[in-house]
N, C-alpha and C positions, 0 to 999 in steps of 0.2 A: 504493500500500500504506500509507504513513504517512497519506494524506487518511481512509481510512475505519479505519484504527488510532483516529484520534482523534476519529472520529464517531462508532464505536463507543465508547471511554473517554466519553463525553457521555450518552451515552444511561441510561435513566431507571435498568436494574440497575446500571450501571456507577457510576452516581452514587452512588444506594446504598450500595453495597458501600464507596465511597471515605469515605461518612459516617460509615456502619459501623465501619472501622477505625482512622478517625481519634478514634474517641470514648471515651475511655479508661475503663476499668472504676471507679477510685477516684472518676472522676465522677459516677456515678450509682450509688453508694455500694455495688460491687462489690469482695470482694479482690482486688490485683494478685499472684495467687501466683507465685514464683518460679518454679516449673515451667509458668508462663501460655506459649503460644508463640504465638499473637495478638495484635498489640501495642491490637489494640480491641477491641471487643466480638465476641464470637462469634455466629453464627448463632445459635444457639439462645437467648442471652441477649436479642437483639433480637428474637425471636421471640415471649418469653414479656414483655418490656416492652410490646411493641404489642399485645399478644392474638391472634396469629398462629399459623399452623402454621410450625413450620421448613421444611416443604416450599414454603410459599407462600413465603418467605423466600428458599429457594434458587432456584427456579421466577422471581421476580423478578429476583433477581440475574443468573441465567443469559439472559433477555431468552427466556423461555417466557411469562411474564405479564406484560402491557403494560398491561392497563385495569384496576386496581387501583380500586375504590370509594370514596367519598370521604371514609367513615366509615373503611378502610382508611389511606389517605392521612395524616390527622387522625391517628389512631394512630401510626401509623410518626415522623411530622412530633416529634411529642413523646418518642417513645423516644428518637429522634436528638437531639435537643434543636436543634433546626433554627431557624438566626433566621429573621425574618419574610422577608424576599426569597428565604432557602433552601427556606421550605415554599411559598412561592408558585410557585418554580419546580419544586417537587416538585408539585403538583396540576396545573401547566400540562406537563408532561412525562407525566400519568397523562391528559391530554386533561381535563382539568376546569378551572373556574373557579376561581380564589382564592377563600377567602372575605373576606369586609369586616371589617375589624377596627371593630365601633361599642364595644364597651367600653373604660374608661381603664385603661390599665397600672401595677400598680404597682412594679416588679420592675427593676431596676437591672442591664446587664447586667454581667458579668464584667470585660471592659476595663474599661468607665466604673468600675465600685470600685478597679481599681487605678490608676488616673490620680487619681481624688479623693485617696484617702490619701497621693498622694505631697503633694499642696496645702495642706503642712504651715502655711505662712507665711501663708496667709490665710484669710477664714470663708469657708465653702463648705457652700450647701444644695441637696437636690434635692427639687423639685415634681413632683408629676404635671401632667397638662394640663388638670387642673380647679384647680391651685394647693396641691393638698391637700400636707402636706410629709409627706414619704417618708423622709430623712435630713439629715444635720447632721455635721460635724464638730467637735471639740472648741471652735476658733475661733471658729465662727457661736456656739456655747453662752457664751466668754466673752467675745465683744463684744455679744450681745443678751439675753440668759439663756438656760438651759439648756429645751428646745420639753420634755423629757420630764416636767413638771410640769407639762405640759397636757392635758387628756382631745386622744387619738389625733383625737377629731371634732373639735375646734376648733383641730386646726394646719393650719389655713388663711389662704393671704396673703388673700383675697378676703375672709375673715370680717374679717379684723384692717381691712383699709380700708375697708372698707362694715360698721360693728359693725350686730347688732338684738339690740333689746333688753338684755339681759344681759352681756353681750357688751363694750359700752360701758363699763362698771360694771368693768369684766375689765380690757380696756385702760388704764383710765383709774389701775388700782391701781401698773403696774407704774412699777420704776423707773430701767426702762431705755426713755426717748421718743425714736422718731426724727420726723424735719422732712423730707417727702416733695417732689419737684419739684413743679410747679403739672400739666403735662402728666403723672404716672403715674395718677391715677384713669382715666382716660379710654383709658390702654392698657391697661391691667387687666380694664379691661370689652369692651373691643372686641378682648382675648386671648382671652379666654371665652365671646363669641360665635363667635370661630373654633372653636373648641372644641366647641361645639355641631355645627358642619357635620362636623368630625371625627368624633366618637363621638357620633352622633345619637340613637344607644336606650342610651347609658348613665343611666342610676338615680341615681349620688351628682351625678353635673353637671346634672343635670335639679332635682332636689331643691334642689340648693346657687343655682340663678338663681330657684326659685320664693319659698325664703328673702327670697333680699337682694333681689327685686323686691320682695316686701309689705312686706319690713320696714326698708328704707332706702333714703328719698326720692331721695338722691343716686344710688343706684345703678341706682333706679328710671329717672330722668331719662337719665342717661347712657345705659341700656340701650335707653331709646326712639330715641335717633339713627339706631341701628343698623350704628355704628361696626364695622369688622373689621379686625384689624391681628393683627399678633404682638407681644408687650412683652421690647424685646430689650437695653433701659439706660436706668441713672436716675441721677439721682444724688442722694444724700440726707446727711445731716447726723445724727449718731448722739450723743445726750447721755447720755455713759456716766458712769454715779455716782461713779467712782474718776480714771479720767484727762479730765476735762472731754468738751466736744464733738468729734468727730470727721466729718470729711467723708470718705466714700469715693465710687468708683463702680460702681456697680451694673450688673455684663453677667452676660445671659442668654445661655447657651449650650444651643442644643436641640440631643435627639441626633435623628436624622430619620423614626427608625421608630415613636417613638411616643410622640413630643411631650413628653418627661420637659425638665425645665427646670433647667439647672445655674445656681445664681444663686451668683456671684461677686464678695465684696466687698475693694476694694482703695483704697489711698490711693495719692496722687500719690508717686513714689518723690524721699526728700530732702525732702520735707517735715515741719512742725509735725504735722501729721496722719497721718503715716506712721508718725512718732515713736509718736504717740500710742494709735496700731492696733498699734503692738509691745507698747506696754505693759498693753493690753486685752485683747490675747490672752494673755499673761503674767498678767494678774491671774485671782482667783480669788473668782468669782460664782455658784457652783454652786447658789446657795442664790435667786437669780432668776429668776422666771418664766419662762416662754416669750415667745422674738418672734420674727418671721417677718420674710423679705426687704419 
């Protein structure tokens, strides 16, 4: 009795319904009224999110309909707000294939924002998996300048280490310069090639290699090897205009669904340079450019 209590509880309505109620109304910008007695969503509110009949709804739930369409699936998958393993396993429960995720994400999940903002004491940015930056905390802004005085297309690490054209001229103005390891061009390029294999038919990392191949030698070369790696630490040297040079370490932290990139800057703890990273985050540079890990 308890063995198919809990194959039943598994099965694709069951699952459902557990999504369902787990998903709270204030999340997807519903009142929680006080007279709510559902502590999730109601049938009917998941109903009219997915474009569904509330019967097809209850019909699901009750394990009356099992081959749900994948247009169907797709639907529901986003009402619930379902992470990617969740919908994956919601289309292979409907007897369908996942689909392939080929575009890059830009979208930070919920945990990951509350763990960043706790990371008061150090700079901390988030890249997509084409490099493009997504986010910044106050620290990344005041140890390299503040990315939001940059047009949104050119806060990219790839653009800043491979400049073309203009670009260079950009670089070259600001007056916060970091001093890169000898090995980070070459993980950078051979991060973006993996990248490629990842999200195959995306549009902005197709555009962004056809760039920096035509229009910088170096990146052209390096791209010819056909290097493939992940770029996972560096360590660089940071000439910040107010408290001299600073040495941190640079860790990349992926999260695993969809290749977003937490870069991490830190000095050795007890050191001149640590010192020096308290006092850069402390200082106040709002009025400098953008720079990228």
């Amino acid at each position: 009795m308890g063995a198919m209590a809990t194959k039943a509880g598994a099965g694709l309505g069951a699952t459902i319904r557990a999504w369902r109620e787990r998903l709270s109304p204030s999340t997807v910008g519903l009142p929680s009224a006080r007279t709510r007695r559902a502590a999730g969503l109601r049938r009917e509110e998941l109903a009219e999110r997915a474009g569904v009949s509330v019967d097809y709804v209850v019909r699901l739930e009750q394990g009356r309909a099992t081959a749900p369409s994948a247009q169907v699936v797709a639907s529901l998958a986003r009402a619930l707000r379902l992470t990617v393993p969740e919908r994956d396993h919601l289309y292979r429960m409907a007897g369908l294939v996942p689909p392939h995720d080929d575009l890059i994400p830009d979208d930070i999940p919920p945990g990951v924002h509350r763990v960043l903002n706790r990371l008061g004491d150090v700079a901390v940015a988030v890249f997509a998996a084409d490099w493009q930056m997504i986010w910044w905390n106050p620290g990344w802004a005041a140890l390299l300048g503040d990315p939001s005085t940059t047009p949104p297309e050119l806060r990219n690490f790839a653009r800043e280490r491979f400049p073309v054209g203009s670009d260079a001229v950009r670089i070259a103005s600001w007056p916060v310069a970091v001093r890169n390891s000898a090995d980070s061009d070459l993980a950078i390029v051979s991060d973006l090639r993996r990248a490629t294999g990842r999200f195959p038919d995306d549009a902005r990392l197709a555009e962004l290699i056809r760039v920096l191949t035509v229009g910088n030698p170096t990146f052209a070369r390096l791209w010819a090897s056909g290097a493939v790696g992940a770029h996972r630490e560096d360590h660089k040297t940071i000439e910040h205009p107010e408290v001299g040079p600073v040495e941190v370490d640079c860790d990349v932290l992926t999260d695993g669904e969809s290749d977003l990139k937490i870069v991490i800057l830190s000095a050795l703890p007890g050191s001149a340079h640590a010192a020096r990273l308290r006092l850069a985050l402390a200082a106040d540079i709002d009025s400098a450019p953008s720079r990228t890990c």
